[in-house]
C-alpha positions in Angstrom: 200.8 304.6 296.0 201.0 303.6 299.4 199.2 307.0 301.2 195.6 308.2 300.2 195.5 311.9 299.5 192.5 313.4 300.0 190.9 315.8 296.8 191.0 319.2 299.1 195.0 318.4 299.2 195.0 317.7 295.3 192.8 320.6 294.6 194.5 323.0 296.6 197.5 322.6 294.3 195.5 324.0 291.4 195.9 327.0 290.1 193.8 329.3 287.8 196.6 331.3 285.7 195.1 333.2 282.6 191.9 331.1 282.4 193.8 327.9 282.3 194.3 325.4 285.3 197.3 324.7 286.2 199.7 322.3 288.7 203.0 322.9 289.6 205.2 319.6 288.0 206.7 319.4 292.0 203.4 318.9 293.6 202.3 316.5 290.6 205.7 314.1 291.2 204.6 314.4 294.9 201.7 312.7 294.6 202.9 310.4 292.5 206.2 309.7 294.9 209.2 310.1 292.4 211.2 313.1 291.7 210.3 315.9 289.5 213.3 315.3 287.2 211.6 311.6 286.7 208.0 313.0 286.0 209.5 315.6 283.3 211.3 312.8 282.1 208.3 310.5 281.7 206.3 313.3 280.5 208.8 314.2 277.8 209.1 310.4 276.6 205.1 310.2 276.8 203.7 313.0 275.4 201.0 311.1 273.1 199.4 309.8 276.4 198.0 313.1 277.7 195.3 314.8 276.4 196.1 318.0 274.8 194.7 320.1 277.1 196.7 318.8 279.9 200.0 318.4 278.2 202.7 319.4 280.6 205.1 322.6 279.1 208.1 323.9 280.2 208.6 327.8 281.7 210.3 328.9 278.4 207.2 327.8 276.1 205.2 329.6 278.3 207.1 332.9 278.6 207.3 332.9 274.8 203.2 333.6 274.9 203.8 336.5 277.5 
């Protein structure tokens, strides 16, 4: 990552929706400099690396609890 971003940018990004935090998947492949199709992609094919808690889900998994 060539650029430093300071943790008022990153945690102004958060959100607290129904108890849970939550960051939008553009702002996340912002800070990490690719596209947001490439960290969905990545996400999809790595799903065992992130904690359960933090696992990424799509708009349709979560209208599904609404």
């Amino acid at each position: 990552m060539s650029n430093v971003i300071s943790m008022e940018v990153i945690t102004s990004k958060i959100f607290v929706i129904r108890g849970k935090k939550v960051m939008l998947d553009g702002d996340l492949a912002f800070f990490y400099e690719v596209t947001t199709k490439r960290l969905n992609e990545q996400v999809k094919r790595n799903i065992k690396w992130f904690p359960e808690d933090c696992v990424p889900r799509t708009y349709v998994e979560v209208r599904k609890e609404a």
